[in-house]
C-alpha positions, 0 to 999 in steps of 0.5 A, a space after each residue: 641722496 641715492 644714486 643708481 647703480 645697474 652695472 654687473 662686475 665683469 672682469 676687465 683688464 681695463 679700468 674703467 669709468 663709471 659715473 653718476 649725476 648727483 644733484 647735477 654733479 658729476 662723481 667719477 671713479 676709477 675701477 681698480 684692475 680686478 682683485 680678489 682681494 680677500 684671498 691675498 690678503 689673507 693667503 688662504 689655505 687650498 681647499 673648500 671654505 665656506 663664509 658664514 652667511 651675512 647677518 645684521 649686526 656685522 661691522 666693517 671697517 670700510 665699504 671695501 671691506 664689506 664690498 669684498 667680504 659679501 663678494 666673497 661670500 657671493 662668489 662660494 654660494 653661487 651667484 654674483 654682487 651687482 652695487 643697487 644704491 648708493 648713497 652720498 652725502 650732499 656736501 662731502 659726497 662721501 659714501 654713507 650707504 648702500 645695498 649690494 645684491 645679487 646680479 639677478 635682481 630685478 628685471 630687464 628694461 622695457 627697450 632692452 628687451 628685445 636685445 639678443 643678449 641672454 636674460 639673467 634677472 629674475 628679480 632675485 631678492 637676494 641682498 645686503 643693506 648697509 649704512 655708516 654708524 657712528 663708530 665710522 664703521 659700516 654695519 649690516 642693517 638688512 639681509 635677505 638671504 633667498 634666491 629665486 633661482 638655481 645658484 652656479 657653480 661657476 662664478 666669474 670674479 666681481 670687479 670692485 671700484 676701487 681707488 689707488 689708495 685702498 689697492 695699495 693698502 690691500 697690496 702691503 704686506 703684514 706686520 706685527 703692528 696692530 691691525 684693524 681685521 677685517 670682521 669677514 676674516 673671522 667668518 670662515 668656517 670648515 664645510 662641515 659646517 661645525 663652526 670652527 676655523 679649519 686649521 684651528 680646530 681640535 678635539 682638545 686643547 694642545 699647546 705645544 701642536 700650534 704655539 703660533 695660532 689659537 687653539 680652537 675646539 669644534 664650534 668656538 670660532 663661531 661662537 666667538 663671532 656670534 659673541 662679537 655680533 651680540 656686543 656689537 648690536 648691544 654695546 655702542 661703543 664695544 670695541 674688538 680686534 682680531 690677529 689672523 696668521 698669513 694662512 688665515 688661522 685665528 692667533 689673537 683676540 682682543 675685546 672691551 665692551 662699554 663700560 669696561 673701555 670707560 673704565 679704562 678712562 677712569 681707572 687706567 693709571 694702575 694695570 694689573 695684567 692677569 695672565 692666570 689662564 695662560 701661564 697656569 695652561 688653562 682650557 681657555 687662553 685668557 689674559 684679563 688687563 684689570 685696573 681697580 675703582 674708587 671703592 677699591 674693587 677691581 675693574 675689568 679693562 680688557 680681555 684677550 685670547 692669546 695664541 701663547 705667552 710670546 713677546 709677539 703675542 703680549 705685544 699685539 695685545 698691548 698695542 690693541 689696548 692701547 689704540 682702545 685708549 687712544 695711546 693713553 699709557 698706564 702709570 703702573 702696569 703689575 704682571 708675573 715674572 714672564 721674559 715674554 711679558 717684559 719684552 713686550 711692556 718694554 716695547 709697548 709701555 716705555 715710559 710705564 713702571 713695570 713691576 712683578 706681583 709679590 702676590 704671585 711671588 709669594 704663592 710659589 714659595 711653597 713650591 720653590 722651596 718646599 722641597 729644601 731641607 730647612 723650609 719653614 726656617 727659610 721660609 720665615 727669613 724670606 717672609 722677614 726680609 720682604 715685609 719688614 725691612 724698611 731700607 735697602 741696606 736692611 733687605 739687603 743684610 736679611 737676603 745675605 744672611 738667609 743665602 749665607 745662613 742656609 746654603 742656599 747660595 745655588 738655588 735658582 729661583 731665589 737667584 733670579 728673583 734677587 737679580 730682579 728684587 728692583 720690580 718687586 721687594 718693596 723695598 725698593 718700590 717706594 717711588 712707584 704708586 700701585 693705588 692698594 694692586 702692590 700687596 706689599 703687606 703680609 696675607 695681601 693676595 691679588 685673586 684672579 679677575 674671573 676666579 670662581 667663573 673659570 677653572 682649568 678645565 672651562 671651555 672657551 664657549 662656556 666662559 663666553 657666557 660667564 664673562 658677562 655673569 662675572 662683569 653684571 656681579 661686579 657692575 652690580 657690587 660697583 652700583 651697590 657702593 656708590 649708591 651706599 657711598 653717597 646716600 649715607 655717613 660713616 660712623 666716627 671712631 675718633 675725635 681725630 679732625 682727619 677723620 671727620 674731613 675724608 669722612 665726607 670726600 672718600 668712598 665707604 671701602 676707602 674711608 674704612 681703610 683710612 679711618 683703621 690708620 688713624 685709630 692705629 694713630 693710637 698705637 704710635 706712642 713717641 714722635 720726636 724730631 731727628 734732624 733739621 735741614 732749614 724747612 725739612 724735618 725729619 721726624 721719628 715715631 715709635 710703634 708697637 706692632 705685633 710681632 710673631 707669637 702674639 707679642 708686641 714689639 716696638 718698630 721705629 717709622 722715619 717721617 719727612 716734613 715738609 711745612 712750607 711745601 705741605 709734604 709728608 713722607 714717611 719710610 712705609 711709602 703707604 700712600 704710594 702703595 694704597 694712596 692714602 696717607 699712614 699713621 705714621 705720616 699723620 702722627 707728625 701732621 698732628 705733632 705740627 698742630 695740622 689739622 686737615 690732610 693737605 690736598 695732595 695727599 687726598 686722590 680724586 681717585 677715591 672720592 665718592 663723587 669721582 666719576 661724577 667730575 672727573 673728565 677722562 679725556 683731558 684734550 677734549 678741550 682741543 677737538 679736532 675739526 675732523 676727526 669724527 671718531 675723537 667727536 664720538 669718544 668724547 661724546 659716548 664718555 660724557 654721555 654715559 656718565 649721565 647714565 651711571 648717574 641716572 641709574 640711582 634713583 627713579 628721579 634721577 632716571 626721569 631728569 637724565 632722560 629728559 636731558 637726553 631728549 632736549 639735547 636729541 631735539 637741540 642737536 635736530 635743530 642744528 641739522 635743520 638748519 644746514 639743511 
């Protein structure tokens, strides 16, 4: 439905009415007080700012977000914003469309030409045409950038309609919630035109000259826009949010593209948080939120650039997360040993279990303690006492006697991690699943997400387009195992019933780590019981293990069973650590005469056909009446596992894509008929 809008935006102290019939009603309403809502919301900085110029693409966050963003942009090139069509739906009478242009778009009416009022329209073709898509967001679909006609210096502020509740928002003052910004707001540029934000942009990058906002070299802020245009237009359900100080400077950035946000649903229990970038001050300010997938490879779950490694900067970026997953908090989360980064999950993530990287721990022995005098001694005891130790009194003992035994009772480091040994010696952490992220073994290493595409020196714009090499390689590796996963059989090893029965549920990398614990069966020699509580046995098995210098030693691993509940744990704590049961725990499943792992014990995280059943959004039995956005989520998610299935094979292709025109044509039907 379209309705004519011929009224040019005059300031007025006044409110005044406008209507306009649609389909014989009558829609009132009321105009706000003019605003130039754009520079009070964003406070921006005295001087000359010029607005990148409308393109196709753009999003925003409501029609008055777009109404002001083109206003503005109007108001610096010369000329003023007149509403041409707007466009209603019939039964809501909620705006879906409309095209925005210059005041002197067409030409003066016939009887109104003889007025004395002085001619201004010169047809000019000068416009915007913008729609609501299926995100709930507005997007650009048209943009003609011409003028027939001189633009002024002098332009008198644009009236927008505007209800009390939209002023009210504008008129609210910042927080450190996360905030939808407004993609205009990421637009400005200096009059040089070079790209960059003005009071970001440096020659190089300096961390301690602007620690409260992102440092930019020339050229990056655009390069950041013309980035988040590009994903907007490819990716359907790319979502991304911008932080911006009060003097309008670029702070934070957050983004998840389609398939990484879909991985979230997956893959979201366990979250690494790799900071590498930011901590080891990095050209580019990254941090990377990665979980791991059902053939045990790393998957990227979300991208920041972060002005500093802050409380409020690592905060802002959790929050922004979690909108993206709809408030769906992490089991897990693994990060470094960073104040800022604990504040932050302990705000954000409460109910999560936070733990440090014994990976990260591990590699900064050699320069924490390097330069004392017994360091390879030292280092040994530490290395013992971390992996060998099965109990607490055990840790507890082995970090005494290297303290006491060495003289390091002052050393800083080995202080503050012994006060913090609850987040990281694993020890300690047999409560907590890590699903294989723990590197809780010797030689385990936890590599950064973009290691071999960003090294110290790499530029923002230039990692900009290794992002996207970086995620095809692992979208291809991911691709390439599942299809091997499904399309073939693991070779058998062993007689072992255990084998054969995940041989046909697992993916091949997990099947491959299972399958080497039930071969290790062989190397435990002894499992006898040890105590008896009415159903609860606990058992003891024997191991020979190689031990240093090549020589065998024998290890003792206390098992607890559980026949009526079909539980088994054992004191390693390998299913918790890697989720999958430990040689030691089906040493005693086979002592009892068991002869499949019970289903407890089998996570559907790493079944070959996981992604192929599994629903991630566990409410989208409840849908809402309302709520669009949870329609689109739910849709997108269970659409796009179509596709990941249809991408194996040509027959596969052909079937899914016929599914997607029935259902186009079925949903076309319905819409017939509220027609």
């Amino acid at each position: 439905m379209e309705v004519e809008e011929e009224k040019e935006a005059f300031p007025s102290n006044n409110d005044c009415l406008a209507e306009a019939k649609c389909d014989g009603q009558i829609l009132k309403e009321i105009n706000s007080e003019p605003t130039e809502s754009f520079d009070v919301q964003n406070s921006l900085p005295e001087g000359k700012k010029e607005f990148v110029a409308p393109a196709v693409g753009m999003e925003f966050e409501s029609y008055d977000d777009a109404y002001n963003y083109y206003n503005c942009y109007a108001k610096e090139a010369g000329f003023r914003v007149r509403v041409k069509n707007s466009w209603f739906k019939r039964n809501s009478r909620e705006k879906y469309g409309a095209v925005l242009c210059c005041s002197s778009q067409g030409f003066k009416r016939i009887k109104d030409v003889n007025r004395l009022r002085k001619e201004t329209r010169t047809g000019c073709p000068a416009m915007i045409r913008m729609r609501v898509v299926d995100s709930k967001r507005w997007r650009v679909l048209e943009v003609t950038h011409e003028h027939n006609h001189l633009l002024g210096a002098k332009i008198y502020k644009s009236v927008k309609k505007m209800g009390s509740g939209a002023r009210s928002k504008l008129q609210s003052s910042s927080d450190a919630e996360v905030r939808t910004i407004k993609l205009y707001r990421a637009l400005v540029i200096d009059a040089g035109g070079n790209g960059t934000l003005n009071c970001n942009a440096t020659g190089g990058r300096k961390f301690s000259d602007h620690p409260h906002q992102l440092n930019l070299r020339k050229g990056d802020s655009q390069a950041i826009y013309n980035y988040l245009c590009r994903l907007q237009l490819t990716n359907p359900n790319f979502f991304y949010l911008m932080d911006f100080t009060d003097e309008g400077c670029l702070r934070n950035v957050f983004w998840v593209d389609s398939r990484c946000r879909a991985s979230c649903g997956y893959f979201g229990d366990v979250i690494y948080v790799d900071n590498t970038c930011m901590s080891n001050k990095y050209e580019t300010p990254l941090v990377a939120l990665v979980g791991v997938n059902h053939h045990g490879q790393t998957v990227l779950l979300g991208c920041g650039l972060l002005a500093g490694e802050t409380a409020e900067t690592y905060t802002w970026l959790f929050k922004a997360w979690l909108t993206c997953v709809s408030g769906q908090y992490p089991q897990t989360i693994i990060t470094d040993r960073c104040k800022a980064l604990q504040t932050a999950i302990a705000e954000v993530f409460p109910k999560s279990n936070h733990r440090f990287s014994l990976s990260l721990i591990m590699k900064r022995v050699p320069e924490k303690l390097g330069g004392l005098r017994n360091y390879d001694a030292i280092r040994k005891t530490f290395v013992k006492a971390v992996f060998e130790t099965l109990k607490v009194i055990e840790f507890e003992a082995a970090w005494g006697f290297m303290i006491q035994h060495f003289g390091v009772t002052d050393h800083e480091w080995l202080r503050s991690l012994y006060e913090d040994r609850a987040r990281w010696a694993p020890v300690y952490l047999k409560d907590t699943f890590f699903a294989g992220l723990s590197a809780s073994r010797p030689g385990e290493n936890l590599s950064p997400f973009f290691d071999k595409y960003v090294h110290k020196q790499t530029p923002l714009k230039e990692f900009l387009d290794k992002y996207e090499l970086a995620l095809q390689k692992k979208h291809k590796e991911e691709t390439l195992a599942d299809i091997e996963s499904r399309n073939s059989s693991p070779e058998l090893r062993t007689r072992c019933s255990f084998e054969l029965q995940l041989s046909k549920l697992y993916t091949r990398e997990i099947f491959k780590r299972f399958q080497f614990e039930v071969e290790e069966m062989y190397s435990c020699f002894s499992t006898t019981q040890l105590h008896v509580d009415g159903p609860i046995i606990i058992f003891l098995v024997k191991e020979r293990v190689l031990a240093e210098g090549n020589r065998r030693e024998i290890r003792d691993y206390e098992v607890l069973y559980n026949r009526s509940a079909s539980e088994v744990r054992c004191i390693c704590s390998c299913f918790n650590f890697y989720g999958y049961l430990c040689r030691h725990a089906l040493c005693v499943l086979n002592f009892n005469g068991v002869e499949e792992v019970p289903s407890k014990y089998i996570l559907s995280r790493w079944k070959k056909d996981y992604k192929r059943f599994y629903v991630p959004d566990q409410g989208s039995y409840n849908v809402d009446s309302i709520d669009h956005m949870q329609w689109f989520n739910q849709l997108y998610r269970s659409a796009l596992q179509v596709v990941e299935e249809g991408a194996i094979s040509l027959d596969h292709y052909k079937v899914a894509l016929q599914a997607f025109e029935d259902s186009l044509n079925r949903v076309h039907v319905v819409e017939e008929k509220q027609d």
